[in-house]
BASEDO-876349 format. One line per field, with one value per residue (C-alpha): residue number from 0; y, z, x. Coordinates in steps of 0.001 Angstrom, whole numbers, plus 500000, padded with zeros to 6 digits. Layout:
i: [NUM	...]
yy: [Y	...]
zz: [Z	...]
xx: [X	...]
! end
This chain:
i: [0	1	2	3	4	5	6	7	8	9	10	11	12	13	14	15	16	17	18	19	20	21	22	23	24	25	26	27	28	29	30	31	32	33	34	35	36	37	38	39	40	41	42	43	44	45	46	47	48	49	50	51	52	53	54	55	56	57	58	59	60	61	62	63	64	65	66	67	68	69	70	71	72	73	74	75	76	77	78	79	80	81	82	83	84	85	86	87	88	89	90	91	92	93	94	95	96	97	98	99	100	101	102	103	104	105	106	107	108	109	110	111	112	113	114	115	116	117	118	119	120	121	122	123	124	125	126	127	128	129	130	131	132	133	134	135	136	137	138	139	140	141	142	143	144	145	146	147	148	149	150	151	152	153	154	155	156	157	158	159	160	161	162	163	164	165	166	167	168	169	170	171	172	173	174	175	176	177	178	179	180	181	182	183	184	185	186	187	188	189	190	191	192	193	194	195	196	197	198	199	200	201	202	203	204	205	206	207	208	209	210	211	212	213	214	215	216	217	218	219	220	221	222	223	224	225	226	227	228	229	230	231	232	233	234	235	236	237	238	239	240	241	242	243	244	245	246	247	248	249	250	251	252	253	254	255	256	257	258	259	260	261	262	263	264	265	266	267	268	269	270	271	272	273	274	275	276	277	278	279	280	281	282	283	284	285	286	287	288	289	290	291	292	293	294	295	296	297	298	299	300	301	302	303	304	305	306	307	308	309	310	311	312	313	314	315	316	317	318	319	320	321	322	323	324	325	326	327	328	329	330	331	332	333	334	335	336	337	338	339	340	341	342	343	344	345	346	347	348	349	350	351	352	353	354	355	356	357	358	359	360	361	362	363	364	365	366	367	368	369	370	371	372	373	374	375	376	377	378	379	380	381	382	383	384	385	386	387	388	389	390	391	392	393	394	395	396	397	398	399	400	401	402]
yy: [968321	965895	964458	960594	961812	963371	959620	957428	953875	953428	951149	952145	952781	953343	957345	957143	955325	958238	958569	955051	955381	957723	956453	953385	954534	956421	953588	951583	953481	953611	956426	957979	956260	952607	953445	954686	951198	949432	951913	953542	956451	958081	957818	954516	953086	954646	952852	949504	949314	950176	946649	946147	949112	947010	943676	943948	944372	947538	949435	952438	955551	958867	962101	964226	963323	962206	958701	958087	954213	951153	947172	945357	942116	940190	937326	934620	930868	928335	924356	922833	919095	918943	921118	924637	927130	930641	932815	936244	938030	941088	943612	947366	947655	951605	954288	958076	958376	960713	958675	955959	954712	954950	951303	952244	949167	946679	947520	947622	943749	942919	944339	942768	939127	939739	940222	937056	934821	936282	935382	931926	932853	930494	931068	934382	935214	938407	939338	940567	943735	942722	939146	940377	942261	940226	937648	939613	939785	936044	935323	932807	931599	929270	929158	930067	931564	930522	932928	930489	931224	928338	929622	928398	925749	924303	924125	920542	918306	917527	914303	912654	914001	912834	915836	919817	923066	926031	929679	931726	935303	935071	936208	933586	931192	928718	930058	929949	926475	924879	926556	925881	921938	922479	924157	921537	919713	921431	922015	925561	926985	929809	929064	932757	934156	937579	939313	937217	937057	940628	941062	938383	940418	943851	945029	942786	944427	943768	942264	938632	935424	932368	928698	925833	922008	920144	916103	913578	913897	917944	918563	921692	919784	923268	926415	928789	932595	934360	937015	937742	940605	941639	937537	936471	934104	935524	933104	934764	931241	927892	925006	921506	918617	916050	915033	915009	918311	919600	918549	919362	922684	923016	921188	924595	927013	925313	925291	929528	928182	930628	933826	933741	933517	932600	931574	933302	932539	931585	928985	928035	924481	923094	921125	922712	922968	921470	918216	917907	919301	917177	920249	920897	923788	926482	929468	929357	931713	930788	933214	933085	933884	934175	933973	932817	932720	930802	932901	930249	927217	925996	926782	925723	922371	921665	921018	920089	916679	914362	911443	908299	905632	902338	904386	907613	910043	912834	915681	917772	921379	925091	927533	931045	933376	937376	939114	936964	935545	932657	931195	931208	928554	924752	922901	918900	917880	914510	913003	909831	907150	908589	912007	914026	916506	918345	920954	922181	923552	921688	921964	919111	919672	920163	919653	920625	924164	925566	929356	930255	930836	927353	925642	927739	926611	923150	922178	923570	921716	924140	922434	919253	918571	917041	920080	922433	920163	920437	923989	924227	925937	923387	921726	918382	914365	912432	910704	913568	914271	911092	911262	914962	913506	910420	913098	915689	915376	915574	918089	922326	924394	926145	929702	932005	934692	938269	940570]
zz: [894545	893528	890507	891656	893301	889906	887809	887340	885995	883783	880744	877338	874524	871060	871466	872825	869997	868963	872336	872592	869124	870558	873845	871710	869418	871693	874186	871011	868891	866158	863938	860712	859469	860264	859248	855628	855391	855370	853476	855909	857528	861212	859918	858507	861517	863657	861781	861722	865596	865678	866158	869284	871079	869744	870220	873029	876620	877171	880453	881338	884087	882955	883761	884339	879992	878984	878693	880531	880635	879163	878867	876590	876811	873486	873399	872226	872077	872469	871845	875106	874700	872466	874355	873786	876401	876057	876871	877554	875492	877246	874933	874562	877711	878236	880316	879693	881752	883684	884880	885936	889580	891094	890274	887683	886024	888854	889130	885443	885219	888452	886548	883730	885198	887465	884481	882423	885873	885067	881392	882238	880473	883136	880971	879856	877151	876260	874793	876807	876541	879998	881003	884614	885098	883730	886189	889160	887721	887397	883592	883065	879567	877917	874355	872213	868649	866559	863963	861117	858438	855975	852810	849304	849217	851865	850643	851181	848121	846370	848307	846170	847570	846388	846790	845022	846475	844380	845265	846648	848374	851753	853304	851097	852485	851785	853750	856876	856346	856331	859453	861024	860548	862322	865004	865934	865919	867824	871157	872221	868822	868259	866957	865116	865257	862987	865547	865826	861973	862069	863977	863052	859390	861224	860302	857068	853663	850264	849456	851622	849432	850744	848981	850435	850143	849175	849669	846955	848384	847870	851778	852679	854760	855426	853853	853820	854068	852566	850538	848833	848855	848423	846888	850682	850940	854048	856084	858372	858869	858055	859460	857976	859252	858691	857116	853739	854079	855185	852468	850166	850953	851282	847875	847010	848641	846804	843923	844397	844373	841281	842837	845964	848296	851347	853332	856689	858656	861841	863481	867081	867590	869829	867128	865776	861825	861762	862634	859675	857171	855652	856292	859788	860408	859573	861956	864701	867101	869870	872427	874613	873098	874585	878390	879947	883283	884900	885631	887692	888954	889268	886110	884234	885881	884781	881233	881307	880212	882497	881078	881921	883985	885738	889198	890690	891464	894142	894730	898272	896963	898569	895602	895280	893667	893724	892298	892517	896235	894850	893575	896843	899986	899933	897430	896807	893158	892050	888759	887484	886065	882900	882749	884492	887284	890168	892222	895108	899041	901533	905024	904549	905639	902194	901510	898687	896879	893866	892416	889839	887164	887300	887358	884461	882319	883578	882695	879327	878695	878243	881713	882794	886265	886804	885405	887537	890854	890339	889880	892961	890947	892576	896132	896563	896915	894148	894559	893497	890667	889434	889448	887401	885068	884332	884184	881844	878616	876928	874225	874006	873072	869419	869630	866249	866928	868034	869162]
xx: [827451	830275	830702	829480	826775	825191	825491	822490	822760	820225	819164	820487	817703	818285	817673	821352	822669	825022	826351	826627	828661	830929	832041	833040	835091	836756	837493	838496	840188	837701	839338	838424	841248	840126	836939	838378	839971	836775	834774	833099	832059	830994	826917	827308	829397	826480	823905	825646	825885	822084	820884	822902	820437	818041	818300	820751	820863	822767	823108	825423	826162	824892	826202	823041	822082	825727	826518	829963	830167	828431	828228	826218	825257	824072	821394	824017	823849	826661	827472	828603	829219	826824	824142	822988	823372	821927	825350	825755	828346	829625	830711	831039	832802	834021	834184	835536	838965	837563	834974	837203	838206	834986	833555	831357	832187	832030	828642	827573	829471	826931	824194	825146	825686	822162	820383	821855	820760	816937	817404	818609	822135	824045	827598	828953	831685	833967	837001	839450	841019	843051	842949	844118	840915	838754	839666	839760	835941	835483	835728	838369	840487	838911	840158	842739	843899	847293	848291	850443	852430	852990	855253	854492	856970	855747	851969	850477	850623	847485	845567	842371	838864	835601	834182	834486	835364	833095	833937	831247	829895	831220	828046	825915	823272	826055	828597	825909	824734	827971	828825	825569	826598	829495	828764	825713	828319	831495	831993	832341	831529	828664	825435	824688	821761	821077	823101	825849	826759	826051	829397	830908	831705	831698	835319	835605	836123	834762	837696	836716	836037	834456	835289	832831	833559	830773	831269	829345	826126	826170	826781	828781	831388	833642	834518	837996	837302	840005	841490	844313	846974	850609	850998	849716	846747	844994	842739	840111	838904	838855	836172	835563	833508	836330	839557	838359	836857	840206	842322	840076	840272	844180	844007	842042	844342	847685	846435	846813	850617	851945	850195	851467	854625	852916	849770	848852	845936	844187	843198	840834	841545	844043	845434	848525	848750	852505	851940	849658	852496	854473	857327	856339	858668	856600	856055	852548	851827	849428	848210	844721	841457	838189	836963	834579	832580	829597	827120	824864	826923	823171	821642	824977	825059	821393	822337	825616	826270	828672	830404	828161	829474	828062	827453	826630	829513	829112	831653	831637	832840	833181	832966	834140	833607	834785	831004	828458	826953	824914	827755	829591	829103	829450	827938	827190	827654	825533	826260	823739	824987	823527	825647	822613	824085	822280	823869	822826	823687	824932	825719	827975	831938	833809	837797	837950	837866	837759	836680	834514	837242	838594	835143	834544	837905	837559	834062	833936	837575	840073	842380	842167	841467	844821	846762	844392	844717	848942	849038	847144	843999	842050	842629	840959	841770	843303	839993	838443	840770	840561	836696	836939	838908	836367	833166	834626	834509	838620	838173	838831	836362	836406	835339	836339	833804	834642	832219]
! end
């Protein structure tokens, strides 16, 4: 009997957690070495992951009893515009070498994506370890990371803030309050569950601080995680509600000015940092992030808010996309005059086109309509363009998670 012929896809339970440990760090590199660095070991590694068997949904190919390739999908939530989506976040994506290049994965992403459709998860998020393949598969770009380096003596000058910056434990209640304010109130951002904090400070060490700004009335308004080594102030991230809140802290982090020869850290926005220097010619690095797909072009539509106008805008469409057949066909887009769309089939004749990767980058605001329609990403009327461009909202989504 050949080799394919003895795998079974089949749901993984926590009694495989230790093969599920080892497939991953192979895939990923996990060595003893990396885990030294943040105090680990293989048992404790094993017992951290344990609450993705759990909570997760996790599916993989067995050989006879050995697991030889996984996904897992966890139960995430996201801000959209303002609404909350339940997303899929693919993760744990491996399969032993010599297992590969028999579309083991296609069908696990197919599983995968089928079960997020049941679960009403209409939008899906990864990390890409190869933005090529991921694309083939559907997910698109849809935000991105810039890496800065700002040297002391060009640190930001002290600006008057009404409110205080107080130093804290970076996994405090604190710490998650003030984000949970600003991501109600960001589009694109994570709301974190358990699970979703959980890996959000997988691979930090002990060595992370946290520093909140609280305004006059006590609100946490942003907060700097950092730490500091070899004189370098190291950002793993920085959010703040507003202007104030982000002076205040870069009043905090200069005031670090005598220990340290420079400032290196990260940002998600798609504001650059120089413009807001008063020496702007510091060194940013800005390369794509996360991806995204749309699971259900129905489902997704449901809840996404349009821009509101004084009439009703309809858009004649054929969608592709290169997994999933009920996202495929001709579809008629209505928009209220409110902001409410509807999606549905159509026999109607379309011109224009579009796949699922650019509806997926477009809608949640990563590329215009305009840019999309040049680059010939999305073929339709400058009628149509121009009514895109009035229904989507003009702002990039802000993702710093990894899972």
């Amino acid at each position: 009997m050949s080799r394919k012929k003895q795998l079974k896809m089949q749901k993984v339970e926590p009694e495989h957690l230790q093969q599920y440990s080892e497939l991953l760090r192979y895939v990923f590199q996990v060595t003893h070495q990396s885990l030294y660095r943040i105090g680990w070991d293989e048992e404790e590694m094993v017992q951290a992951i344990s609450p993705v068997l759990e909570h997760a949904d996790v599916w993989g190919w067995f050989d006879r009893d050995k697991l030889v390739s996984q996904v897992a999908v966890y139960p995430f939530q996201v801000n959209i515009f303002g609404k909350t989506y339940d997303m899929g976040g693919i993760t744990s994506v491996g399969t032993f070498p010599e297992y590969s290049n028999q579309g083991l994965m296609n069908k696990l992403l197919y599983k995968a994506l089928e079960n997020m459709r049941l679960k009403n998860q209409s939008i899906s998020y990864l990390y890409p370890y190869s933005i090529p393949y991921y694309r083939r598969k559907g997910w698109e770009v849809i935000s991105d990371r810039i890496v800065y380096e700002v040297q002391d003596y060009q640190l930001p000058k002290l600006k008057q803030v009404t409110g205080d910056v107080e130093r804290v434990a970076p996994q405090s209640e604190e710490v998650r309050q003030a984000y949970e304010r600003f991501s109600l109130k960001t589009h694109g951002a994570m709301i974190r569950n358990k699970l979703a904090w959980n890996e959000y400070w997988f691979w930090d060490s002990d060595d992370l601080t946290a520093a909140i700004y609280y305004n006059e009335n006590r609100e946490p308004d942003g907060y700097v995680l950092y730490w500091i080594a070899d004189e370098i102030f190291h950002i793993k991230d920085m959010i703040f509600m507003n202007e104030e809140a982000r002076s205040g802290l870069w009043n905090f982090i200069s005031a670090h000015f005598s220990m340290i020869t420079k400032v290196v850290g990260r940002t998600h926005t798609d504001e650059p940092l120089a413009f807001l220097l008063e020496d702007a010619d510091i060194k940013e690095t800005i390369s794509p992030y996360y991806m995204a797909r749309i699971v259900d072009i129905e489902q997704f539509v449901a809840q996404y808010p349009f821009k509101a106008d004084t009439f009703e805008r309809t858009w004649v469409f054929t969608l592709d996309d290169p997994l999933l057949a009920w996202n495929q066909g001709v579809f008629k887009l209505h928009i209220a005059a409110d902001g409410k769309g509807s999606i549905e089939r159509t026999t109607e004749r379309s011109n224009s086109r579009i796949d699922i990767q650019t509806m997926t980058t477009m809608l949640l605001g990563y590329k215009r309509p305009d840019y999309l329609h040049k680059i010939g990403r999305l073929t339709c009327s400058d009628e149509i363009v121009d009514l895109l461009e009035d229904a989507i909202e003009q702002q990039t989504s802000y993702f710093s998670d990894y899972f």
